[in-house]
PyMOL CGO cylinders between C-alpha atoms (Angstrom):
from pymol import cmd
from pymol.cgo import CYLINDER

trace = [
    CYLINDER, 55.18, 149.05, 145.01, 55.97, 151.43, 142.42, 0.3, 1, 1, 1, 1, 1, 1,
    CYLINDER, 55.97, 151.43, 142.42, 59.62, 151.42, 144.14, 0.3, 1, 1, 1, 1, 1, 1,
    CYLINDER, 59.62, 151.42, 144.14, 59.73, 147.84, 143.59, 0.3, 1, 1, 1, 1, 1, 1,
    CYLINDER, 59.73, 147.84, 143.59, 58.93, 147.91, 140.20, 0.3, 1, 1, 1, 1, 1, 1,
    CYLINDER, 58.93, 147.91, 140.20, 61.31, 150.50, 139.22, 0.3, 1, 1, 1, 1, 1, 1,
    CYLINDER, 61.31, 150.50, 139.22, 64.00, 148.99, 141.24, 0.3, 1, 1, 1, 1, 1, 1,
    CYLINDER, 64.00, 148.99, 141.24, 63.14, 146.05, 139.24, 0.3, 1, 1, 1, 1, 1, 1,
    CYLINDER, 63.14, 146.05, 139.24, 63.37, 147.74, 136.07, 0.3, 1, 1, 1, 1, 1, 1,
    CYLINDER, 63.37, 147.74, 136.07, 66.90, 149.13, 136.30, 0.3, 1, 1, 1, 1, 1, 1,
    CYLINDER, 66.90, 149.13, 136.30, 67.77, 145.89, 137.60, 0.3, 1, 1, 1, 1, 1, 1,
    CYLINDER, 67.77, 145.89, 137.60, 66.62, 144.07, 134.84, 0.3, 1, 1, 1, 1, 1, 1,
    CYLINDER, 66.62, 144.07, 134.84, 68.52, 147.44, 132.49, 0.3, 1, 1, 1, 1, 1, 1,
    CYLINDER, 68.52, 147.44, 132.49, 71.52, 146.27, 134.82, 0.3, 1, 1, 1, 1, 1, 1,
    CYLINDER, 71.52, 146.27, 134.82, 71.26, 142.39, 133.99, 0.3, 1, 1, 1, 1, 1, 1,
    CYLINDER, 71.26, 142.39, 133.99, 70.83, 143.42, 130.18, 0.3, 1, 1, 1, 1, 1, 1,
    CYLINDER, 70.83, 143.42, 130.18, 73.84, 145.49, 130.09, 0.3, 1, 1, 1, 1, 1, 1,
    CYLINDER, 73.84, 145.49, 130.09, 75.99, 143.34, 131.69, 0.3, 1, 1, 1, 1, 1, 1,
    CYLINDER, 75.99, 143.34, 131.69, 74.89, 140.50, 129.33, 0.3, 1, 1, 1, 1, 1, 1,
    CYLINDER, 74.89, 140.50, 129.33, 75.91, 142.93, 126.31, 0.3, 1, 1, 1, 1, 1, 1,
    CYLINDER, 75.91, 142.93, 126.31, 78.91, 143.72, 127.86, 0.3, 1, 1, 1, 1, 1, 1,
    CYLINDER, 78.91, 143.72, 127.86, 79.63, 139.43, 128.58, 0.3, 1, 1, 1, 1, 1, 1,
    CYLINDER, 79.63, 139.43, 128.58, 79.00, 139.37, 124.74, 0.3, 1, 1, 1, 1, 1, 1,
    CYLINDER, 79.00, 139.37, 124.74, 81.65, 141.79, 123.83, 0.3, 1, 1, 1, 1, 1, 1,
    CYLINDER, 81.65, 141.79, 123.83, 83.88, 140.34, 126.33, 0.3, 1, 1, 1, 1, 1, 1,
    CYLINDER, 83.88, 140.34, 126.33, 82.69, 136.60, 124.97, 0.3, 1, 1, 1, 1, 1, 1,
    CYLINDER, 82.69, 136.60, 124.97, 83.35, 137.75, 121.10, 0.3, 1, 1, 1, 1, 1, 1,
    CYLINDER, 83.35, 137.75, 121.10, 87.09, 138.80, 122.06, 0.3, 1, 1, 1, 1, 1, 1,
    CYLINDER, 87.09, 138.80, 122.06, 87.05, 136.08, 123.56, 0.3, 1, 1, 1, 1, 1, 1,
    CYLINDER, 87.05, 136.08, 123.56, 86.11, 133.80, 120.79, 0.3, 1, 1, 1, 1, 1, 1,
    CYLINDER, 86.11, 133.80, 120.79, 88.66, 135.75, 118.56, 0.3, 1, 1, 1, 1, 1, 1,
    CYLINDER, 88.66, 135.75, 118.56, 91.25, 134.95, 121.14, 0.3, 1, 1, 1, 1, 1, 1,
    CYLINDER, 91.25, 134.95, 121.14, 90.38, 131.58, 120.84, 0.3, 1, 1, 1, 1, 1, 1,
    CYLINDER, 90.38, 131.58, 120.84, 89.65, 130.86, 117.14, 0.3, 1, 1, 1, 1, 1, 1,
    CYLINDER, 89.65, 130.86, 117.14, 93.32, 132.66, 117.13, 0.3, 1, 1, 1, 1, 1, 1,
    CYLINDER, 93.32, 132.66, 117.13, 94.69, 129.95, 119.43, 0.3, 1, 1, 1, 1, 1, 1,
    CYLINDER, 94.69, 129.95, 119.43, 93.06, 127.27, 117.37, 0.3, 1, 1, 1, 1, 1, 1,
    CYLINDER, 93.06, 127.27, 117.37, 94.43, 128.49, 114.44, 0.3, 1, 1, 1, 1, 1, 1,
    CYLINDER, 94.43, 128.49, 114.44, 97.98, 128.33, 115.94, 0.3, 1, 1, 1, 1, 1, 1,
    CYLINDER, 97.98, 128.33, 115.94, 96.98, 125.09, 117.20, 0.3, 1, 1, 1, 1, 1, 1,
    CYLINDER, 96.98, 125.09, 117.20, 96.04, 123.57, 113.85, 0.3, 1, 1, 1, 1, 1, 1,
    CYLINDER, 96.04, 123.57, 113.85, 99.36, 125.12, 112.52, 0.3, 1, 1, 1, 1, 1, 1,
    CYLINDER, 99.36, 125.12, 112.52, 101.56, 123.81, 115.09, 0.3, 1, 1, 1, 1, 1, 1,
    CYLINDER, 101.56, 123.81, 115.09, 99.91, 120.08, 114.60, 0.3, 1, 1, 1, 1, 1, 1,
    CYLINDER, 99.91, 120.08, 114.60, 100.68, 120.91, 110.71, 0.3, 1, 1, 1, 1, 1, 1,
    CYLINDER, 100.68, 120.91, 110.71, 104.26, 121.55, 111.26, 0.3, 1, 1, 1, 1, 1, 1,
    CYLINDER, 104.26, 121.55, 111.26, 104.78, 118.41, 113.92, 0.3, 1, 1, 1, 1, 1, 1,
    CYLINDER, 104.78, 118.41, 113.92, 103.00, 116.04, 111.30, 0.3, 1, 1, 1, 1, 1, 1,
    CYLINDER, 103.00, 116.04, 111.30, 105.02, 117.41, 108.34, 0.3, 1, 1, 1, 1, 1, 1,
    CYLINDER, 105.02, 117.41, 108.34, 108.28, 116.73, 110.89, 0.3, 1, 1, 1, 1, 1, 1,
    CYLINDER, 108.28, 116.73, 110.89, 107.39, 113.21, 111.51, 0.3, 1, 1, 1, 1, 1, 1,
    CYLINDER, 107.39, 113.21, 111.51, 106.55, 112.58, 107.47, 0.3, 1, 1, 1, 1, 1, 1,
    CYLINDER, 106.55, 112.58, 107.47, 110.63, 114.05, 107.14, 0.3, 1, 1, 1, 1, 1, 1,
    CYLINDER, 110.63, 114.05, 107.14, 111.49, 111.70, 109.74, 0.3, 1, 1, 1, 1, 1, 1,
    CYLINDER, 111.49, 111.70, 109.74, 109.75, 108.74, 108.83, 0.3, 1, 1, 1, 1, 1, 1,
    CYLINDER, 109.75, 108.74, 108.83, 111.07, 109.13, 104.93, 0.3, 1, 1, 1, 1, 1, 1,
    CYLINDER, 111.07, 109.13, 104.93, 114.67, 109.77, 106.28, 0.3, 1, 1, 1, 1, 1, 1,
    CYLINDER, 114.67, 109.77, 106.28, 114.29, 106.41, 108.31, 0.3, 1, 1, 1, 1, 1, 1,
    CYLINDER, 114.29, 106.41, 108.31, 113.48, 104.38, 104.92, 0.3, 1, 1, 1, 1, 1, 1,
    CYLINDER, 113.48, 104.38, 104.92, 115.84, 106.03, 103.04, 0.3, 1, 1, 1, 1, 1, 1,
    CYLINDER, 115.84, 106.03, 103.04, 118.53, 104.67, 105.84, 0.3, 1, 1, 1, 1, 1, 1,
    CYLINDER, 118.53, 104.67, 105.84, 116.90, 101.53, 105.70, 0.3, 1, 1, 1, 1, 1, 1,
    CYLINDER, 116.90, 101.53, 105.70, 117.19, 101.12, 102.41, 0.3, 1, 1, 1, 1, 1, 1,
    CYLINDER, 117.19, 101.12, 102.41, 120.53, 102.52, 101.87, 0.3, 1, 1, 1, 1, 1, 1,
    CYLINDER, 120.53, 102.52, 101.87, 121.62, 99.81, 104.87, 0.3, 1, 1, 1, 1, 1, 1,
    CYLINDER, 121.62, 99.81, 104.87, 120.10, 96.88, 102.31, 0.3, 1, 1, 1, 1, 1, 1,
    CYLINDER, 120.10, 96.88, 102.31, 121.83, 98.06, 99.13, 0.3, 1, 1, 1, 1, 1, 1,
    CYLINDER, 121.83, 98.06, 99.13, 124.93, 98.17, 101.31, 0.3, 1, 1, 1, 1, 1, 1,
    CYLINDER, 124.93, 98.17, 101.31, 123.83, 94.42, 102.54, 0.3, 1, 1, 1, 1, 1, 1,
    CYLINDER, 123.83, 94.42, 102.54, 123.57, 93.20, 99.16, 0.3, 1, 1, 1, 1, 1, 1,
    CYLINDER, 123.57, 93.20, 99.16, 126.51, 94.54, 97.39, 0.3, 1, 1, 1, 1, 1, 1,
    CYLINDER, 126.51, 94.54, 97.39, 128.36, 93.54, 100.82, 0.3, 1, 1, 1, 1, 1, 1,
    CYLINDER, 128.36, 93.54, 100.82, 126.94, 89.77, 99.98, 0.3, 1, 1, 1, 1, 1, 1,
    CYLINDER, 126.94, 89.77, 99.98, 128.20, 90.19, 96.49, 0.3, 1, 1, 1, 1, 1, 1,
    CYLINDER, 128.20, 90.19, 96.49, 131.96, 91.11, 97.16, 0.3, 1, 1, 1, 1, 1, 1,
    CYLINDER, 131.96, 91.11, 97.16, 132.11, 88.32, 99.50, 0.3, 1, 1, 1, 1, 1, 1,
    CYLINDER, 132.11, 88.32, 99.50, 130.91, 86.04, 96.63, 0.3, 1, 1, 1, 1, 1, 1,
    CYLINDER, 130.91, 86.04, 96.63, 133.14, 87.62, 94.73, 0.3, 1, 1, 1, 1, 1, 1,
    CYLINDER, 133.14, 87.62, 94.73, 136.06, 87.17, 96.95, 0.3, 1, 1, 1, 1, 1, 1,
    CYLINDER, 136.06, 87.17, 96.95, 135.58, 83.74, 98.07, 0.3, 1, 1, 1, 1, 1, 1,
    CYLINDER, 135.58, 83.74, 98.07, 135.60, 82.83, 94.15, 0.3, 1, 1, 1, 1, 1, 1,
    CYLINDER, 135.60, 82.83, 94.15, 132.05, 81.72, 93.71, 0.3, 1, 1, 1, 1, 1, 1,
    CYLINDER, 132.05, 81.72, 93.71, 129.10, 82.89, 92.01, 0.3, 1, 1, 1, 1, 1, 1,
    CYLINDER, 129.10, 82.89, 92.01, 125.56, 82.34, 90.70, 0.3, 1, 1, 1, 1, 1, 1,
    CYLINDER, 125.56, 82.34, 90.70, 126.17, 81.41, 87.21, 0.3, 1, 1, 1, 1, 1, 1,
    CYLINDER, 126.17, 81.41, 87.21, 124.59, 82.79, 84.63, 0.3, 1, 1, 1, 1, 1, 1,
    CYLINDER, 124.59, 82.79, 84.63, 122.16, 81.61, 82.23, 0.3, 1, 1, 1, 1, 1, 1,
    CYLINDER, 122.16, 81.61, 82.23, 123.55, 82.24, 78.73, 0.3, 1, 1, 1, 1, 1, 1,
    CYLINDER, 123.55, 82.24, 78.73, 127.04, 80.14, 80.04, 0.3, 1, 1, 1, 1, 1, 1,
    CYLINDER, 127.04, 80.14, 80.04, 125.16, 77.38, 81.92, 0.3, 1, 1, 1, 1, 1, 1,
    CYLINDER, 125.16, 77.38, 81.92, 123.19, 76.95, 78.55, 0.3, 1, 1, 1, 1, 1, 1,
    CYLINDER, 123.19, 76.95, 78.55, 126.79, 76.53, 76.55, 0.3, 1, 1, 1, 1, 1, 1,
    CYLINDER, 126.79, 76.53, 76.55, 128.19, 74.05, 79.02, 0.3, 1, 1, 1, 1, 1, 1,
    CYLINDER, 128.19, 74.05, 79.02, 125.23, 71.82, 78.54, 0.3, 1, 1, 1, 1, 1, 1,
    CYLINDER, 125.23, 71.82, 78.54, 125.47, 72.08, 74.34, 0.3, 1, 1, 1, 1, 1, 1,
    CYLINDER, 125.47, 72.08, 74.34, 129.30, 71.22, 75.04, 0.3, 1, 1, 1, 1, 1, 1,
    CYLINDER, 129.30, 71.22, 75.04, 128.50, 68.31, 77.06, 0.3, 1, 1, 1, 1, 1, 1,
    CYLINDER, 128.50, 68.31, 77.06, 126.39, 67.04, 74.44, 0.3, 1, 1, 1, 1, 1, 1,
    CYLINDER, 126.39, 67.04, 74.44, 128.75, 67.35, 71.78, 0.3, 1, 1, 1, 1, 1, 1,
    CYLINDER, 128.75, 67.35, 71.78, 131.69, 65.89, 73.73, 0.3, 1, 1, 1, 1, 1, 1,
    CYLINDER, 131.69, 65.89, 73.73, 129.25, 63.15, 74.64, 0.3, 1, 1, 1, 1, 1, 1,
    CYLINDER, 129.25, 63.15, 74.64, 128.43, 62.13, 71.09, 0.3, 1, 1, 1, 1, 1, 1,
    CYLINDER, 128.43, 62.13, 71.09, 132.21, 62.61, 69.99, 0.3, 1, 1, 1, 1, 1, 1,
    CYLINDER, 132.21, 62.61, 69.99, 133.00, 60.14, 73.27, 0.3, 1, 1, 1, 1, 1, 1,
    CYLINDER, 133.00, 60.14, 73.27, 130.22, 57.74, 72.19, 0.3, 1, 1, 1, 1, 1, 1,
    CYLINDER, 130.22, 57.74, 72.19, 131.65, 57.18, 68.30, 0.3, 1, 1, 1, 1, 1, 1,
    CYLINDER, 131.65, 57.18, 68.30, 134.86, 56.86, 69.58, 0.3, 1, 1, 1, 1, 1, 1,
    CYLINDER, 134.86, 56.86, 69.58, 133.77, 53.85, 71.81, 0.3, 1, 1, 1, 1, 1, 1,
    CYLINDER, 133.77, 53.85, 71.81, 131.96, 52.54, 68.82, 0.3, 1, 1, 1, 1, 1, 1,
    CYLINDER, 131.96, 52.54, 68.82, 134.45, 53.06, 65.70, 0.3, 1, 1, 1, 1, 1, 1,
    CYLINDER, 134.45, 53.06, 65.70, 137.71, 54.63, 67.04, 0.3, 1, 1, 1, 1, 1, 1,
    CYLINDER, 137.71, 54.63, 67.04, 139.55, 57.52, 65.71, 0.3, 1, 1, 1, 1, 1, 1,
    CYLINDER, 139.55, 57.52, 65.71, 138.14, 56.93, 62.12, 0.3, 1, 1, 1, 1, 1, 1,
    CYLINDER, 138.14, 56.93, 62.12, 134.89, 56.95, 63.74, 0.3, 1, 1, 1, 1, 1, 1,
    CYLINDER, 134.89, 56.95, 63.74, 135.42, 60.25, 64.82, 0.3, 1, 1, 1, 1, 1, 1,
    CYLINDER, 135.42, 60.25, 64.82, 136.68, 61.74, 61.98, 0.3, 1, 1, 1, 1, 1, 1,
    CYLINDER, 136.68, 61.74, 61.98, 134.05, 60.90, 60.18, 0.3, 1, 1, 1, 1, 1, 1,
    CYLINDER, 134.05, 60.90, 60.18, 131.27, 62.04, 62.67, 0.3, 1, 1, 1, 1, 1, 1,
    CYLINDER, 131.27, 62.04, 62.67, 133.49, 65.61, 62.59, 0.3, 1, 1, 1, 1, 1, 1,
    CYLINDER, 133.49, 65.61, 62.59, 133.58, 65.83, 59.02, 0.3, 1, 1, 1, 1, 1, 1,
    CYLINDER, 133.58, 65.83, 59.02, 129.70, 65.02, 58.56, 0.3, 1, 1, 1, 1, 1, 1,
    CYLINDER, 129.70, 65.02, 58.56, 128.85, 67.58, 61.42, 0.3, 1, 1, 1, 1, 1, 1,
    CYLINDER, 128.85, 67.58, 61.42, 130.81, 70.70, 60.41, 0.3, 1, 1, 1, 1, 1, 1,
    CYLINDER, 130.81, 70.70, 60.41, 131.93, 70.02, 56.76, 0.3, 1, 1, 1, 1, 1, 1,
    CYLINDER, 131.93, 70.02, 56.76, 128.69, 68.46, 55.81, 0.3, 1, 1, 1, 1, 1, 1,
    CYLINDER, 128.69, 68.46, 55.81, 130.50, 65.27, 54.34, 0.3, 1, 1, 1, 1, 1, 1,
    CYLINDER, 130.50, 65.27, 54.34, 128.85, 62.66, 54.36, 0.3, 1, 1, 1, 1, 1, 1,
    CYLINDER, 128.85, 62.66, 54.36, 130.66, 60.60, 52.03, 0.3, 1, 1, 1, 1, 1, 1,
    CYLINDER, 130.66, 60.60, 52.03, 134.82, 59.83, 52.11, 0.3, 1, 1, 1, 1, 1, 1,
]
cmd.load_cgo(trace, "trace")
């Protein structure tokens, strides 16, 4: 019995060393791998900061391809002889239509004397003959 328990003893000083030895063997181990996670992590790092390049390099062509668009659309305007007109020149056609409209309407009324007289009142301020 003695045997037993002695044989029992160094086999349970057997099962400990081996455990301390599967714990130096786990730690490199876990060194190995925290290593490979850190190149992991890095390599994710690099393939997300590839696709931001990409994805910035696809609006930038997009973009580019719509400023080309537009100023395309313009020249063609341009070339066909039609445009969007402007606001300050619309604004002057309509004062001009006015005043050719009132100058049309006295001369309907009174004739050329009419007319003369509307001029004379409107940009010589006289009012009187």
């Amino acid at each position: 019995m003695a045997f037993v328990a002695a044989s029992g003893a160094r086999a349970g000083a057997g099962a400990a060393g081996r455990r301390a030895g599967a714990s130096r063997a786990g730690a490199s181990r876990a060194g190995a791998s925290k290593a490979g996670k850190l190149a992991e992590q890095v390599a994710a790092i690099e393939q997300i900061k590839a696709d931001r390049a990409a994805k910035e390099a696809a609006a930038a062509e997009e973009l580019d391809k719509e400023r080309s668009a537009a100023r395309d659309a313009e020249t063609k305007a341009a070339v066909q002889g039609w445009q969007r007109p402007e606001p300050a020149p619309a604004g002057a056609g309509i004062v001009l239509g006015v005043l050719v409209w009132a100058v049309a309407r006295s001369y309907i009324e009174g004739g050329v004397p009419r007319v003369r007289k509307l001029l004379r009142a409107k940009f010589l301020n006289q009012t009187t003959s």
